[in-house]
DRENKOLKE-884637 format. One record per residue: residue in three letters; residue number from 0; x, y, z of N, C-alpha, C in turn. Coordinates in nm, 3 decimals, always signed. Atoms other than C-alpha are relative to their C-alpha. Example, Ala and Ser with C-alpha at 12.3 -4.5 7.8 and 13.67 -1.06 7.14 Angstrom:
<dodos>
DODO/aa/i/n_east/n_north/n_up/ca_east/ca_north/ca_up/c_east/c_north/c_up
DODO/ALA/0/+0.089/-0.119/+0.000/+1.230/-0.450/+0.780/+0.090/+0.120/+0.000
DODO/SER/1/-0.082/-0.119/-0.006/+1.367/-0.106/+0.714/-0.077/+0.109/+0.073
</dodos>
This chain:
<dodos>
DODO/aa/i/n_east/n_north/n_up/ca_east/ca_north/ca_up/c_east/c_north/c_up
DODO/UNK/0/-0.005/-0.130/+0.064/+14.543/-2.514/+27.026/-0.140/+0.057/-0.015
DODO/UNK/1/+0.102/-0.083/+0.025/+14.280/-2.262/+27.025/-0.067/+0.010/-0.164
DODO/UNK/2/+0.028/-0.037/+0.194/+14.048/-2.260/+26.701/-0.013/+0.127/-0.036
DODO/UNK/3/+0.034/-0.189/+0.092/+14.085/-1.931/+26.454/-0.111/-0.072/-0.088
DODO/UNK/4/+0.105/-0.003/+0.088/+13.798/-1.862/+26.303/+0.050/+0.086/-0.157
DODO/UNK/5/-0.001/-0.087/+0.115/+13.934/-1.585/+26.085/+0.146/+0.074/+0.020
DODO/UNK/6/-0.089/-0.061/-0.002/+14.211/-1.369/+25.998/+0.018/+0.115/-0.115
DODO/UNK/7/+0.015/-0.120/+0.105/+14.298/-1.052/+25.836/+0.088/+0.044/-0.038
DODO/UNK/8/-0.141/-0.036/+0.035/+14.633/-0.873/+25.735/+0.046/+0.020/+0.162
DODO/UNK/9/-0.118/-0.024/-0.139/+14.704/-0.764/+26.119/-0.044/-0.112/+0.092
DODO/UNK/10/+0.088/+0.036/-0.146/+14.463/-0.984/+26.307/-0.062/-0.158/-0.040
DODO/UNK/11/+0.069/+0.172/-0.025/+14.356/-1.351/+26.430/-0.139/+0.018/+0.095
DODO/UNK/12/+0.121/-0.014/-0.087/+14.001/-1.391/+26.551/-0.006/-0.143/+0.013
DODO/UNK/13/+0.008/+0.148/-0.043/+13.958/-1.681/+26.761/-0.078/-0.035/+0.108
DODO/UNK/14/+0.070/+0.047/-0.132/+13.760/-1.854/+27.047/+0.094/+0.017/+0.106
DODO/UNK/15/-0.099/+0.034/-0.156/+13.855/-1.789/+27.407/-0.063/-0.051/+0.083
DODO/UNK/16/+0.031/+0.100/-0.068/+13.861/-1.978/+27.664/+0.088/+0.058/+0.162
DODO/UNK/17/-0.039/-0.051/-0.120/+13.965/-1.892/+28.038/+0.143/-0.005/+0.025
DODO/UNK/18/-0.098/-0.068/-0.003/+14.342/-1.851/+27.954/+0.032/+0.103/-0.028
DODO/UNK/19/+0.013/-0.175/+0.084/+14.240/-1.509/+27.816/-0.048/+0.047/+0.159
DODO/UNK/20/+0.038/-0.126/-0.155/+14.109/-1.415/+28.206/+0.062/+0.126/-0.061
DODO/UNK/21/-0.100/-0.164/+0.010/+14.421/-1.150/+28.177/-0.067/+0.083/-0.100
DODO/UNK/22/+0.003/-0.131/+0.105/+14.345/-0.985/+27.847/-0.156/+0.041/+0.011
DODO/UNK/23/+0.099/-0.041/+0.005/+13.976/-0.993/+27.878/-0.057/+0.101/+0.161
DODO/UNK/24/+0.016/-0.083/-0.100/+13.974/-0.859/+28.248/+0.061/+0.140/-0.016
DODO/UNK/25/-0.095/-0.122/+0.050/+14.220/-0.576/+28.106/-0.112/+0.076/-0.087
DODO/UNK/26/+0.072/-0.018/+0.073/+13.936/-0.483/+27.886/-0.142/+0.068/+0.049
DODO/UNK/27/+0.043/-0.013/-0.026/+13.636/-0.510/+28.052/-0.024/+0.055/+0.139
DODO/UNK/28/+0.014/-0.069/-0.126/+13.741/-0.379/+28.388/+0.081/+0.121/-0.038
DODO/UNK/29/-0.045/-0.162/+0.062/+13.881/-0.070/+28.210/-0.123/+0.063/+0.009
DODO/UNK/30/+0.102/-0.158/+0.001/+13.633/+0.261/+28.282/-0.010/+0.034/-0.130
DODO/UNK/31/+0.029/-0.027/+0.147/+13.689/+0.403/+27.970/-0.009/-0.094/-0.132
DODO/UNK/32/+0.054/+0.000/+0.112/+13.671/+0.142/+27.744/-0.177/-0.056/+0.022
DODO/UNK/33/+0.135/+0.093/-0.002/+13.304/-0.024/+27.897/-0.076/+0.171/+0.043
DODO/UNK/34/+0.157/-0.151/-0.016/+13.134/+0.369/+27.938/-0.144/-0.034/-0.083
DODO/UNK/35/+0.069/-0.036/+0.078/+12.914/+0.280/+27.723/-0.095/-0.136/+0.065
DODO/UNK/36/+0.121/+0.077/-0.057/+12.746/-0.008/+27.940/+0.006/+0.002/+0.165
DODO/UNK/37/+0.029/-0.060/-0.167/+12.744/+0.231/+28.267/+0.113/+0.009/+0.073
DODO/UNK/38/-0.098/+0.102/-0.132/+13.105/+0.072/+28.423/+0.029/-0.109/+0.006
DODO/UNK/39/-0.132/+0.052/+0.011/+13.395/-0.111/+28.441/-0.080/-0.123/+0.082
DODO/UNK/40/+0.060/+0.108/-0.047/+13.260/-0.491/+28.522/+0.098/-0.053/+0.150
DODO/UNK/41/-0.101/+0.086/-0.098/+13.418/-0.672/+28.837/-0.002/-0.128/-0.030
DODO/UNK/42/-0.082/+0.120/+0.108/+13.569/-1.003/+28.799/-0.113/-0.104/+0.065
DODO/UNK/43/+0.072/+0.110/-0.018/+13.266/-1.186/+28.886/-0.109/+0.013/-0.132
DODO/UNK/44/+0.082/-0.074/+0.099/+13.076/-1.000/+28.586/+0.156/-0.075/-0.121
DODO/UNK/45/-0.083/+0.072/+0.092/+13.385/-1.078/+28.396/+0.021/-0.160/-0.013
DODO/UNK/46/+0.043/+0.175/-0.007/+13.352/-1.476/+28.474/-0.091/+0.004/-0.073
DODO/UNK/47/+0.096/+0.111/+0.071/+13.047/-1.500/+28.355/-0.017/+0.095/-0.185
DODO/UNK/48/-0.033/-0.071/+0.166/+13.098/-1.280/+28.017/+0.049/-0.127/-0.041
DODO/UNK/49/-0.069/+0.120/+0.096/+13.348/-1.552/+27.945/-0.102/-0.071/-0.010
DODO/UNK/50/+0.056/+0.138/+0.093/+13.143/-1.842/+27.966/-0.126/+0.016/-0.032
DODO/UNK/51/+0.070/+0.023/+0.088/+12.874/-1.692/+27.826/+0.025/+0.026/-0.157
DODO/UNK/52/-0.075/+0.000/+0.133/+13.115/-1.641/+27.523/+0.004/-0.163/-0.080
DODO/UNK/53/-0.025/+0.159/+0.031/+13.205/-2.044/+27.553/-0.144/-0.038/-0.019
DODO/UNK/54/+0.108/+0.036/+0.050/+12.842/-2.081/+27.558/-0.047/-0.014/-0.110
DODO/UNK/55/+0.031/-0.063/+0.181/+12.784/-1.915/+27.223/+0.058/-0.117/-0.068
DODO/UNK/56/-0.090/+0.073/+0.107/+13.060/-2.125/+27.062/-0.111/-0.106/+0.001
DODO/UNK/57/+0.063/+0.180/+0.011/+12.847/-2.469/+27.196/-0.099/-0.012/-0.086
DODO/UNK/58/+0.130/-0.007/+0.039/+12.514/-2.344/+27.119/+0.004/+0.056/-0.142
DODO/UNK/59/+0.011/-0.028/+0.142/+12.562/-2.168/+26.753/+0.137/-0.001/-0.044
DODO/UNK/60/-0.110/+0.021/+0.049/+12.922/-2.244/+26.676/+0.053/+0.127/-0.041
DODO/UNK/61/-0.076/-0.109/-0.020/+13.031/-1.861/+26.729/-0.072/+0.066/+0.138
DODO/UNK/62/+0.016/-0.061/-0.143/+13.025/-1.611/+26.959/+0.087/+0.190/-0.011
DODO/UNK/63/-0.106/-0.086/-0.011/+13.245/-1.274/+27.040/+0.133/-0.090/+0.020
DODO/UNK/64/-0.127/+0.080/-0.050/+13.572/-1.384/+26.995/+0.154/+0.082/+0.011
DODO/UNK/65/-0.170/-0.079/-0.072/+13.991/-1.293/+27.113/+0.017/+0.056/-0.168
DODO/UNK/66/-0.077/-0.107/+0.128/+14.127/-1.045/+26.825/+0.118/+0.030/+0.036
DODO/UNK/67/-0.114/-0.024/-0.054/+14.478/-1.098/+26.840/+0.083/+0.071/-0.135
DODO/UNK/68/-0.107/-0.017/+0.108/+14.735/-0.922/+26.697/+0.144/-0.029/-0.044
DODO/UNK/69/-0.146/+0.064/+0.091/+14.977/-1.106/+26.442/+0.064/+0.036/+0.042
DODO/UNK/70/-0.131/-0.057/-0.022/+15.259/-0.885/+26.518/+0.059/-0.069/+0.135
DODO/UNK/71/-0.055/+0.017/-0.100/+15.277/-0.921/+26.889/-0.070/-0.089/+0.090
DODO/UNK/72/+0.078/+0.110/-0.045/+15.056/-1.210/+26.959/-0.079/+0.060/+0.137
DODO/UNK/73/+0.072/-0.039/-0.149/+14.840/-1.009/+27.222/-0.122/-0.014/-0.027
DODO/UNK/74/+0.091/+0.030/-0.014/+14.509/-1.033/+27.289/-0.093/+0.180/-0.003
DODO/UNK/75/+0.027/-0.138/-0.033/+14.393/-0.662/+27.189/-0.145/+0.054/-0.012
DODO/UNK/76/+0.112/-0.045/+0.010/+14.020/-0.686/+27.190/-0.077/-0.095/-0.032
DODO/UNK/77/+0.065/+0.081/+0.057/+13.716/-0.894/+27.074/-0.125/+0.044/-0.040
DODO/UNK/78/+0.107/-0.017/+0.061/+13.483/-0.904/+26.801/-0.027/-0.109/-0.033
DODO/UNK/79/+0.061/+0.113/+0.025/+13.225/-1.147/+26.646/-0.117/+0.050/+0.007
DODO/UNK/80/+0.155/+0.017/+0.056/+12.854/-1.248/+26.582/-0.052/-0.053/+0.116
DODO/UNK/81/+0.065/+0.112/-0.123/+12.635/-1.321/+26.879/-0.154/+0.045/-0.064
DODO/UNK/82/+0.162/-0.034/+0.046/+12.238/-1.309/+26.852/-0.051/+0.055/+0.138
DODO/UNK/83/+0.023/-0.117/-0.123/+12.098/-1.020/+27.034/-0.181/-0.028/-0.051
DODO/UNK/84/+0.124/-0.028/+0.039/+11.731/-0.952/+27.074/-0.023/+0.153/-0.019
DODO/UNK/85/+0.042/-0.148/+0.050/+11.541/-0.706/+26.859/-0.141/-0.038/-0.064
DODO/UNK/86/+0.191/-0.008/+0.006/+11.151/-0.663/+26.839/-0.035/-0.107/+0.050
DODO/UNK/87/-0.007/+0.100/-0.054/+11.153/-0.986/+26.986/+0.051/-0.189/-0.091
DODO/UNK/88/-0.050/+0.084/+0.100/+11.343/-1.191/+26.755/+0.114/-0.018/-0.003
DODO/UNK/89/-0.145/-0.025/-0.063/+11.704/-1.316/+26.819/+0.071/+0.038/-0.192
DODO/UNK/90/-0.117/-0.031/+0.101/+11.920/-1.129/+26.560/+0.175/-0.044/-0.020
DODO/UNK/91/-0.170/+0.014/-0.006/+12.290/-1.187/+26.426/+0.089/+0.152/-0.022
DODO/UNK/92/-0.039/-0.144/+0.002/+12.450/-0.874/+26.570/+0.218/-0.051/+0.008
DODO/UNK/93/-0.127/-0.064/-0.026/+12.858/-0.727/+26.499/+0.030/+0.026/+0.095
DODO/UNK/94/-0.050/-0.109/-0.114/+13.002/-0.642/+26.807/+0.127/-0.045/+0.055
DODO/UNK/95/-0.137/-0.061/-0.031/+13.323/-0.511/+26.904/+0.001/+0.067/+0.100
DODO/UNK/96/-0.052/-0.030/-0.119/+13.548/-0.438/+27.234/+0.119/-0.013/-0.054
DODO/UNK/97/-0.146/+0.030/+0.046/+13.897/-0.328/+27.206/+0.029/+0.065/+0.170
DODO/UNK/98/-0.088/-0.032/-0.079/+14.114/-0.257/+27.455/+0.063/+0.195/-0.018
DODO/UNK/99/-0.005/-0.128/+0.028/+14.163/+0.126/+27.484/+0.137/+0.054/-0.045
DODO/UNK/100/-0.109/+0.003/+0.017/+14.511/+0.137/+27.411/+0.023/+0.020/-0.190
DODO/UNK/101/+0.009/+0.020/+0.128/+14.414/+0.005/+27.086/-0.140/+0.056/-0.082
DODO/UNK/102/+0.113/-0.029/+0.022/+14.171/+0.214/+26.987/-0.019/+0.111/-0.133
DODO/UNK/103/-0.027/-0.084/+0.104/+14.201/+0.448/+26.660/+0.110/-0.050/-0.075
DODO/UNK/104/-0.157/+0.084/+0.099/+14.461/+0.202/+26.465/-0.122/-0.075/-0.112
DODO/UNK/105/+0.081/+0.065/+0.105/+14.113/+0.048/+26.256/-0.017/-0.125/+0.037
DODO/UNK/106/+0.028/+0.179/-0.016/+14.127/-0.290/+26.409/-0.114/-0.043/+0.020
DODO/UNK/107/+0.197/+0.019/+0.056/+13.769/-0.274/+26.461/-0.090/-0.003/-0.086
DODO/UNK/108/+0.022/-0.024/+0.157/+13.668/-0.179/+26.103/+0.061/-0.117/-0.024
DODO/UNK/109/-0.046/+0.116/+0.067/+13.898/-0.465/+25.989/-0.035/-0.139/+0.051
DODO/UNK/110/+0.068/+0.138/-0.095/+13.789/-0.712/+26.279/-0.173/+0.000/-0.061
DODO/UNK/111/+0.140/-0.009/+0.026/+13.393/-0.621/+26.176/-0.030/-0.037/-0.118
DODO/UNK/112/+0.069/-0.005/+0.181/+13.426/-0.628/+25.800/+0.051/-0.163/-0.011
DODO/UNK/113/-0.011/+0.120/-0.005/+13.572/-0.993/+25.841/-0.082/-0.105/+0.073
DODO/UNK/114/+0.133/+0.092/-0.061/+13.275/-1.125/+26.045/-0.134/+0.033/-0.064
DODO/UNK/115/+0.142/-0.028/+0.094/+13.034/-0.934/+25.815/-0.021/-0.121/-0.117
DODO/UNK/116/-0.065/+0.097/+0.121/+13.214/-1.153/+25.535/-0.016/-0.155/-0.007
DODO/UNK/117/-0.017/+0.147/-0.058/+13.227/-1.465/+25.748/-0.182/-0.003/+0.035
DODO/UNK/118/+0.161/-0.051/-0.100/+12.837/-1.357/+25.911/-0.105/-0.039/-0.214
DODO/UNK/119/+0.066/-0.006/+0.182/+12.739/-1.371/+25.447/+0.045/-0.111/-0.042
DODO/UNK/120/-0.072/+0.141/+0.095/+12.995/-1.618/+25.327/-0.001/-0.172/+0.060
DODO/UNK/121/-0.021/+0.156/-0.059/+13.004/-1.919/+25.592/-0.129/-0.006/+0.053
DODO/UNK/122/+0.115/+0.044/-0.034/+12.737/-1.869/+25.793/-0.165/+0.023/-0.016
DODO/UNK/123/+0.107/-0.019/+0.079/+12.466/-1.742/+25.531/-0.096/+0.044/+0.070
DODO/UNK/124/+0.176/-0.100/-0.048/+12.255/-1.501/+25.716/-0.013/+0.110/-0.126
DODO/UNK/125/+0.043/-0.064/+0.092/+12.050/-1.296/+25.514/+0.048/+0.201/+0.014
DODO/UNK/126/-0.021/-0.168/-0.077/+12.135/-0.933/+25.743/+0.060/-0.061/+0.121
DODO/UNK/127/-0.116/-0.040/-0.143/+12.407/-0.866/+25.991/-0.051/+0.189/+0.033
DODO/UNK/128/+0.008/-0.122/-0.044/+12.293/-0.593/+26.239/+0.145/+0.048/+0.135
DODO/UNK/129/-0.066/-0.061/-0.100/+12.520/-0.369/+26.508/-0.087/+0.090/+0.056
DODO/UNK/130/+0.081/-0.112/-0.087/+12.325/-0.218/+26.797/+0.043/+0.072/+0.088
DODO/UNK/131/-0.060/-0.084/-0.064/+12.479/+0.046/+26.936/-0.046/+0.075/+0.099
DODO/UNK/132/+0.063/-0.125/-0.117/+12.418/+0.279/+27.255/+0.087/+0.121/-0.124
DODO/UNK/133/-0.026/-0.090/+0.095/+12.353/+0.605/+27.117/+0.083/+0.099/+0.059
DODO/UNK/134/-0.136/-0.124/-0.018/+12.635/+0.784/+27.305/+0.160/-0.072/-0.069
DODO/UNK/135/-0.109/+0.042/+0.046/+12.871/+0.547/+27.151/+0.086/+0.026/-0.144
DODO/UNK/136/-0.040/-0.061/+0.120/+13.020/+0.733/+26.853/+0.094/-0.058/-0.066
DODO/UNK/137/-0.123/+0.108/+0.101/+13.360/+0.558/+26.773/-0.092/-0.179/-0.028
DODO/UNK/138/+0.056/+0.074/+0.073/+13.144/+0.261/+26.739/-0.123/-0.056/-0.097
DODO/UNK/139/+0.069/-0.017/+0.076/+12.877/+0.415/+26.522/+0.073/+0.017/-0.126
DODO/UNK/140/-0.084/-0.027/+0.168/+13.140/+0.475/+26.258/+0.067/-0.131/-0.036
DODO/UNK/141/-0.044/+0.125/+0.042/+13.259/+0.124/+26.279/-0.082/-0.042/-0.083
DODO/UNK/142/+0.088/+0.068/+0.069/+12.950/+0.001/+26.186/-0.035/+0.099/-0.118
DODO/UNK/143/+0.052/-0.044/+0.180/+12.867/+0.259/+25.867/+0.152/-0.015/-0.057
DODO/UNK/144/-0.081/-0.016/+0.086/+13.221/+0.212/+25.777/+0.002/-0.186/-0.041
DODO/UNK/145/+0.010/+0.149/+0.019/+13.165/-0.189/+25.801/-0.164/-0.001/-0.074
DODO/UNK/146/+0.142/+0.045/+0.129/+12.850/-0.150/+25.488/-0.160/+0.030/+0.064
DODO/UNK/147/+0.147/-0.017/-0.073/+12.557/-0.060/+25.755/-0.059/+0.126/+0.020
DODO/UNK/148/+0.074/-0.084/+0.026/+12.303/+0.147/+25.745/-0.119/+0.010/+0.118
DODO/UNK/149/+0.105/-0.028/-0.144/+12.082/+0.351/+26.053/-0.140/-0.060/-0.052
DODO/UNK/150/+0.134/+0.009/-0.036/+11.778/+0.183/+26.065/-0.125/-0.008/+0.082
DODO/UNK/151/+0.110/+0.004/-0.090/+11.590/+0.203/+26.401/+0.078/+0.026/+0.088
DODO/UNK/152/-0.038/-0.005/-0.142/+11.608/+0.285/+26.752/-0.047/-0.091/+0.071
DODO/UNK/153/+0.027/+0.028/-0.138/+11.558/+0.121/+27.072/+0.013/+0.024/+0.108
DODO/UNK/154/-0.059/+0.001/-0.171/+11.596/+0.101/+27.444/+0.027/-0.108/+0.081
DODO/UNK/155/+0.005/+0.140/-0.075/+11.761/-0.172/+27.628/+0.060/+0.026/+0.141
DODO/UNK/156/+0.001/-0.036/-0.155/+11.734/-0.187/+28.016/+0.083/-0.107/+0.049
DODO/UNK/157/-0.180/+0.042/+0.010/+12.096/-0.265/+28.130/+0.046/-0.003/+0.155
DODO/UNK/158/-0.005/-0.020/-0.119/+12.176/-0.266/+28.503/-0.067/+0.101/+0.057
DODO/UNK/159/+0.076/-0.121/-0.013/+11.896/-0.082/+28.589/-0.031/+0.136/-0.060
DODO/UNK/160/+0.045/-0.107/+0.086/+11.907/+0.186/+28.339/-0.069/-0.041/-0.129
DODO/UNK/161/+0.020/+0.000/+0.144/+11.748/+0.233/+28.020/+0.081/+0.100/-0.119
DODO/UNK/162/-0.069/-0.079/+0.061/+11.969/+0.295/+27.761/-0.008/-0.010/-0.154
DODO/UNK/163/-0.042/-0.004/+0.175/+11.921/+0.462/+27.407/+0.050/-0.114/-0.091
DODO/UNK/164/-0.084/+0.075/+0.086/+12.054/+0.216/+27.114/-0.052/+0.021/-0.137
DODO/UNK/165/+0.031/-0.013/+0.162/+12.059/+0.275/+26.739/+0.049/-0.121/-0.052
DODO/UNK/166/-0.011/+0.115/+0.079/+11.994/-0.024/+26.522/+0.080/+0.008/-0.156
DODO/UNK/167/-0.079/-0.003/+0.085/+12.267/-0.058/+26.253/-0.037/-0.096/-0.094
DODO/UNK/168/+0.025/+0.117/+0.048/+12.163/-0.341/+25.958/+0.073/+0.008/-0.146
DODO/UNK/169/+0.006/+0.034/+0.114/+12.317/-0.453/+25.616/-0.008/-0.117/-0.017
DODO/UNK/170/-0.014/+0.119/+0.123/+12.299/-0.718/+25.349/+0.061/-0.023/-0.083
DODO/UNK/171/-0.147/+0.011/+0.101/+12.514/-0.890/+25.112/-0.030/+0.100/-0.145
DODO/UNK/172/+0.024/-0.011/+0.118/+12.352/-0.701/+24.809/+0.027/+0.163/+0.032
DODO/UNK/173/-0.014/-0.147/+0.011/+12.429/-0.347/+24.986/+0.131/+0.033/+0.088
DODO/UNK/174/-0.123/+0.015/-0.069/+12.804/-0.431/+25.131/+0.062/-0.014/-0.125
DODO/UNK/175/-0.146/+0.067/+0.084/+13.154/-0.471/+24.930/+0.002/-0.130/+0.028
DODO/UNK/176/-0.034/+0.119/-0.030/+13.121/-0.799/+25.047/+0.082/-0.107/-0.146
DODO/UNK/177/-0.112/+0.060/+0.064/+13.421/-0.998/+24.848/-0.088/-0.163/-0.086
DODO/UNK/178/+0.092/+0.158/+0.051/+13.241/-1.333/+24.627/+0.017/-0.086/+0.103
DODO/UNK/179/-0.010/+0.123/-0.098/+13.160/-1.617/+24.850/+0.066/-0.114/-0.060
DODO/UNK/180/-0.074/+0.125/+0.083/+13.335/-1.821/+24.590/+0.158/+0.048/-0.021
DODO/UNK/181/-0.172/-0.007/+0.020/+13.675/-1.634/+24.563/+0.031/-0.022/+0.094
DODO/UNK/182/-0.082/+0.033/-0.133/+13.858/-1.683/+24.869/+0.126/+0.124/-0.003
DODO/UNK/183/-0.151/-0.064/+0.031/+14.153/-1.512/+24.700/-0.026/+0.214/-0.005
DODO/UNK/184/+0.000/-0.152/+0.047/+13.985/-1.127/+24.649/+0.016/+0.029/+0.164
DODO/UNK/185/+0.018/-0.054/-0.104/+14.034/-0.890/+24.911/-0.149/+0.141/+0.023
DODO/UNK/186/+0.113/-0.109/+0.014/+13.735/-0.649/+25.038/+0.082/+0.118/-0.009
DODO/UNK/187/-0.091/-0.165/+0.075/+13.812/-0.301/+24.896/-0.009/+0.075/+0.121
DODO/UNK/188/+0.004/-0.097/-0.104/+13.762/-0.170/+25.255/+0.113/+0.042/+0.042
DODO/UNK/189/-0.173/+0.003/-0.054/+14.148/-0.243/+25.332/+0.043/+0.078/-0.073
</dodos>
């Protein structure tokens, strides 16, 4: 059985592993939902996404992970904590991919604010950032609606382009974040 890391009222976040090919090729070889890193990957770009997902898990015990949904056990996107570089320092960045289908129902907001939670409560970083390309709008509102706040720009050079990115960052002392000792409260974001 696949390990869950987390779960939320609609949604299971979990490690994948190369029985997800289908849902993650559905995803990342979609046009509209990867615009925002130039074009729709081919499935040799999608190979190695995965295992540099399985990588993550080995090397810091997360990663981006499958966001399934309870209801209909599908595989409708993936979020999680990977460490991105920023000023030259590996950060613990939010980031979210859904499946375009599923895209204005909040599952991103609810997938993000449960790895912010998990990103404070389990694995005690001090700041969770989201770095966004700055044409990416539905997922600039994820991140201020998941407790973060604009704090910087950059430019990261991406298959030959250079592309815009706005640096997103909070902390547990400027989030709803839920006590690390209740288990039982829910964040007031729901």
């Amino acid at each position: 059985m696949k390990r869950i890391i987390l779960e939320t009222p609609r949604l299971l976040l979990r490690e994948m592993d190369f029985s997800d090919m289908d849902g993650l090729s559905s995803m990342l070889q979609d046009e509209k939902v990867m615009y925002a890193y130039e074009g729709a990957f081919n499935q040799e770009e999608t190979i190695a996404w995965m295992q540099k997902q399985i990588g993550r898990y080995e090397d810091y015990g997360f990663g981006l992970w499958a966001v399934i949904n309870k209801e209909t056990d599908e595989m409708i996107g993936q979020c999680g904590i990977t460490m991105q570089d920023y000023k030259g320092t590996a950060v613990p960045e939010i980031g979210y991919l859904f499946a375009y289908r599923h895209w204005h129902h909040g599952y991103a907001t609810e997938a993000a604010v449960a790895c912010r939670e998990y990103g404070f409560c389990t694995l005690h970083f001090s700041g969770l950032y989201s770095i966004i390309r700055d044409t990416n709008l539905p997922s600039q509102r994820v991140a201020v609606r998941n407790g973060m706040i604009l704090t910087d720009t950059m430019v990261k050079h991406y298959r030959g382009i250079d592309m815009p990115h706005l640096v997103y960052r909070t902390c547990p002392e400027k989030t709803q974040t839920v006590s690390c000792n209740d288990k039982t409260k829910k964040s007031e974001i729901f």
